[in-house]
C-alpha positions in Angstrom: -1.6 -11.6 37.5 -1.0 -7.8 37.7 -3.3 -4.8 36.3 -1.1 -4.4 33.6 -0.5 -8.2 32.5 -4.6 -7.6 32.4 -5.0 -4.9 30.4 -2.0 -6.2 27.9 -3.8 -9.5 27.7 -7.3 -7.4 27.0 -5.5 -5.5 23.8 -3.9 -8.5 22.9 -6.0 -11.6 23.2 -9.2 -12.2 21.6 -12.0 -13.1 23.8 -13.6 -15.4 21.0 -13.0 -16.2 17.3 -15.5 -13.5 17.0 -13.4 -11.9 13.6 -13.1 -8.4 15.4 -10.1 -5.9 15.3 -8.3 -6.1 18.7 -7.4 -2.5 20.4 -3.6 -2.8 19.8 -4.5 -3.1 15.9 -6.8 0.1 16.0 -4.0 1.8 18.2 -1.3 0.7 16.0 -3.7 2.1 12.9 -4.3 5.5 14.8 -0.2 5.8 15.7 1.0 4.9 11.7 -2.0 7.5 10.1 0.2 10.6 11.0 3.6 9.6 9.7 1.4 8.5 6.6 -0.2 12.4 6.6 2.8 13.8 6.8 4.6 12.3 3.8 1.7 12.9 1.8 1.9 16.9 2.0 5.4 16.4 1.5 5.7 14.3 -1.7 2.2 14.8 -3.2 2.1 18.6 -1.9 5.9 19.6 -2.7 7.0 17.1 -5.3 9.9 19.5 -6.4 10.6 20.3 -2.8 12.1 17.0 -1.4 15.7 17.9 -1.2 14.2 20.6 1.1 11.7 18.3 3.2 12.4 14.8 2.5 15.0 12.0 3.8 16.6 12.2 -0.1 16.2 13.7 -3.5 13.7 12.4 -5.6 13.4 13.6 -9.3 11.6 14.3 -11.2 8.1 14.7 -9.6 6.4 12.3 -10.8 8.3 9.6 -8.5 7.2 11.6 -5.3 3.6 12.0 -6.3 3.4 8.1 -6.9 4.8 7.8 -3.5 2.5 10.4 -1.6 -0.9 9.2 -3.4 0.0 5.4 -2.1 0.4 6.7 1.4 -2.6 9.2 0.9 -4.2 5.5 0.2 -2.5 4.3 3.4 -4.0 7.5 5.2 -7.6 6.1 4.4 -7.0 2.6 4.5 -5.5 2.7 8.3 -7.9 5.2 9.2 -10.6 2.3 8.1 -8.5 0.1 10.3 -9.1 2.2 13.6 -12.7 2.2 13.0 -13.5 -1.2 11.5 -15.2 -3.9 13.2 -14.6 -7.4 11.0 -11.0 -7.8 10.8 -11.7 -9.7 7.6 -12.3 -6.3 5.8 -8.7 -5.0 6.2 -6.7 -8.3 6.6 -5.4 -8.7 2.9 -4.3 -5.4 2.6 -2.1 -6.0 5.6 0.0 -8.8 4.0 0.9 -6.4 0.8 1.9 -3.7 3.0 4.5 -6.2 5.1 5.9 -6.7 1.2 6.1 -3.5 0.8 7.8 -2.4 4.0 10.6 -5.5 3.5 11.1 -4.1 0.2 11.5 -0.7 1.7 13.6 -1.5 4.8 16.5 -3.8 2.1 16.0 -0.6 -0.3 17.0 1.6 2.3 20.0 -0.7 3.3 21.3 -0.9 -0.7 21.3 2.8 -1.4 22.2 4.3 2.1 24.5 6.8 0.5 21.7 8.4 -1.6 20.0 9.8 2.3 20.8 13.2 3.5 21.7 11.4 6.8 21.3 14.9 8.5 17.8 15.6 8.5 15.1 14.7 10.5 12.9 13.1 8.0 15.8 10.9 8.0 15.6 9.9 11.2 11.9 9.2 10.7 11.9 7.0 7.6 15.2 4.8 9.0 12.5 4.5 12.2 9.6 3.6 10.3 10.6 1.1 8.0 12.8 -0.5 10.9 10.0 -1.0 13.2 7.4 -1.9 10.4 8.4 -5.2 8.9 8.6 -6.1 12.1 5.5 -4.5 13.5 3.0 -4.9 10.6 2.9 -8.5 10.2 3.0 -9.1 14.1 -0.1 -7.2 14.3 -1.0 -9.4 11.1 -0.6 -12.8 13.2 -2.0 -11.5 16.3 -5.4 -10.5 14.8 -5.5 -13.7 12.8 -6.3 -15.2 15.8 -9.9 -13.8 15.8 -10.8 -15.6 12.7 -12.9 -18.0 13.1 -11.9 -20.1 10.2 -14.9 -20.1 8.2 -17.1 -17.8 5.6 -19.9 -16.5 7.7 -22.3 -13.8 6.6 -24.3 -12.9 4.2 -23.1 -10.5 2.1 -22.6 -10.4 -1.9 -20.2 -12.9 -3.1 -17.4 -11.6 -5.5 -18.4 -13.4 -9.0 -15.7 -16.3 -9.4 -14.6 -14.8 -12.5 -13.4 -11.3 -11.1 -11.4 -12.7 -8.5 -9.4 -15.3 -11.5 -9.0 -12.6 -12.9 -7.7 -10.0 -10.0 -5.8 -12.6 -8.8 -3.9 -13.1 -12.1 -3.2 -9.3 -12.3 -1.3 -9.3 -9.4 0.5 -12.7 -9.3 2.0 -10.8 -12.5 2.7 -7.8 -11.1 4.2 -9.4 -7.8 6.6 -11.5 -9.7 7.0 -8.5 -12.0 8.0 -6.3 -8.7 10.5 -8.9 -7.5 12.1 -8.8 -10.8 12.2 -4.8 -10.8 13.5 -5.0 -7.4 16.3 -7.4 -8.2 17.0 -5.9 -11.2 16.1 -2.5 -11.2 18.3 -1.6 -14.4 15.2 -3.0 -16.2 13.3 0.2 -15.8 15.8 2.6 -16.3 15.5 3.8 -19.8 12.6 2.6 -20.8 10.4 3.6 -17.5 8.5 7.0 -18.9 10.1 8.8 -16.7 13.5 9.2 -15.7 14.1 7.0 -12.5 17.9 5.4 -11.0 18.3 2.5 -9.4 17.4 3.8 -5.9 13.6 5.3 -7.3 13.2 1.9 -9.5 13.3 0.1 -6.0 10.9 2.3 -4.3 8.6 2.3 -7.3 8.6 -2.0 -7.4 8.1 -2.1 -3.9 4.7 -0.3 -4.4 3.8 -2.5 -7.3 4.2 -5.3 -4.6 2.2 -3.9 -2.6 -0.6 -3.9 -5.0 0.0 -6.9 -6.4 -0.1 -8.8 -3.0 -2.8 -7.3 -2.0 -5.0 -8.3 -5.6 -3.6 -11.9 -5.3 -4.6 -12.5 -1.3 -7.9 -10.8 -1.4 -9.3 -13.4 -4.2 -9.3 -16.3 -1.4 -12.2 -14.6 0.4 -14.9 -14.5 -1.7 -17.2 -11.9 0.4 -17.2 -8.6 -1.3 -17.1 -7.1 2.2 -13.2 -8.4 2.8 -12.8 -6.3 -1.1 -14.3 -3.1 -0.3 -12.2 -1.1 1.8 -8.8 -2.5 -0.3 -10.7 -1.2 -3.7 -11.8 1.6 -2.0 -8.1 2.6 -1.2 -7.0 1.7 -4.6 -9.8 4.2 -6.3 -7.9 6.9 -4.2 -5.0 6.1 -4.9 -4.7 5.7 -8.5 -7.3 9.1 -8.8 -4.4 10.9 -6.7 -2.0 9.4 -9.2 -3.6 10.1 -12.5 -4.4 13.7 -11.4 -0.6 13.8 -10.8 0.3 12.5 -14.0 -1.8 16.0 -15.5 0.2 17.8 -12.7 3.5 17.1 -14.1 3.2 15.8 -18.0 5.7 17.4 -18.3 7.9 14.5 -16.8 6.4 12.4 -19.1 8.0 11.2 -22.7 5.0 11.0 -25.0 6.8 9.4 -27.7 7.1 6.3 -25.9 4.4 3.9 -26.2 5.3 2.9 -22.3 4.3 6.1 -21.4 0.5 5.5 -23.0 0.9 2.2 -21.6 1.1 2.6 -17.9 -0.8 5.8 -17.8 -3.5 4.3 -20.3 -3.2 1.0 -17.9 -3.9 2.8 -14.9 -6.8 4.7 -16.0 -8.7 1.3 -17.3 -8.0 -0.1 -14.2 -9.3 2.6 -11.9 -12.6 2.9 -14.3 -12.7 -1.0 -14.4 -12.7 -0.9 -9.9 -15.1 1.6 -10.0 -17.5 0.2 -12.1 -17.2 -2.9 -10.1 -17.6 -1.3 -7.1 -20.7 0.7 -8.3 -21.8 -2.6 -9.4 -21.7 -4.3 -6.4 -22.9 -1.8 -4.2 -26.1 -2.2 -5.6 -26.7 -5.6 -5.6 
């Protein structure tokens, strides 16, 4: 056996079912966090400046700024990734984002004509959400392997009843994801504010990604395989909801949608907070 057949077999091969994060995983982390960064000054920075920066178009604002605060959360949470040491603490959060990249990579196929095929961030996001479906659950599988199978440790358990009830939230908002997905003529006209087909699809394939990430996380009851994925979330939808003040103006007040999802958002951020303050200090 070779040098290099060594050192592939070192990154790639857990020793033990010892539930580490193997080196390709961290690498893999360290390699995606700067594409993340990047679309995060672009979309959450420059909202109104994407026919400028961007791969497409995207208006009004608001769509943008949804997009750059869920890779600002993608930022911290692969960050947390390159520096973790239980792989069960970041291990749900990867099967929502291999939902959300499929989602991305057939949304990219279906509206192709809506890219300005001649610029670089183009190039980029046709790159990116090529390699990750792919990539993302490969690493997935190949760190499953240092599972050992069994709950070990002895850190606070997640009280049954939060987890029925996480887990219901997003089974409905995964099924409710697919259906925008599929049909994304739902949310035009009623969304509160103004998307097309092409931003519809973008936006359901972020609801996936939360919803597959609240239904997977339930099955491990330790509240240490929850923390980084809330921690994540609480950035996330703080980026978003300081967006929303950002650009109101996007907004259509007299729809009781619009109350609904930012209202909705808001309960749920205070409602993860509390519960992580909560069990923090157990």
């Amino acid at each position: 056996m070779t040098k290099s057949d060594t050192a592939l077999r070192r990154w790639t091969r857990p020793a033990a079912r010892d539930g580490q994060v193997l080196q390709i995983t961290r690498w893999v982390a360290r390699v995606i966090i700067p594409f993340l960064a990047a679309a995060v000054v672009i979309l959450y920075g420059l909202p109104d400046q994407t026919a400028r920066y961007f791969a497409w178009t995207i208006r009004p604002e608001m769509t943008p700024i949804v997009m750059g605060a869920g890779y600002g959360a993608g930022v911290y949470f692969f960050y947390r990734v390159s520096t973790a040491d239980e792989w069960h603490t970041v291990a749900p959060v990867f099967l929502g984002i291999t939902t959300f990249t499929w989602l991305m990579a057939i949304a990219t196929v279906l509206h192709w004509e809506n890219f300005n095929h001649s610029h670089f961030a183009f190039d980029l996001w046709v790159f990116l959400y090529a390699v990750t479906p792919v990539l993302i659950p490969a690493i997935w599988a190949l760190n499953r392997r240092t599972d050992p199978g069994e709950l070990i440790g002895g850190d606070p358990r997640l009280p049954r009843a939060v987890r029925v009830l996480g887990g219901g939230i997003g089974a409905i908002v995964t099924v409710g994801a697919v259906v925008l997905f599929a049909v994304p003529e739902l949310m035009i006209g009623v969304w509160p504010w103004t998307v097309s087909p092409f931003t519809a699809r973008i936006l359901a394939g972020w609801f996936g990604l939360f919803g597959v990430v609240n239904s997977v996380v339930v099955l491990d009851p330790r509240w240490s395989g929850a923390r980084i994925l809330i921690q994540s979330e609480m950035l996330g939808f703080t980026l978003v909801l300081i967006g929303v003040v950002r650009v109101w103006a996007n907004f259509d007040p007299s729809s009781v949608l619009t109350w609904g999802v930012v209202g909705g958002m808001t309960l749920y951020l205070i409602a993860i907070l509390l519960l992580y303050v909560w069990m923090e200090t157990r």
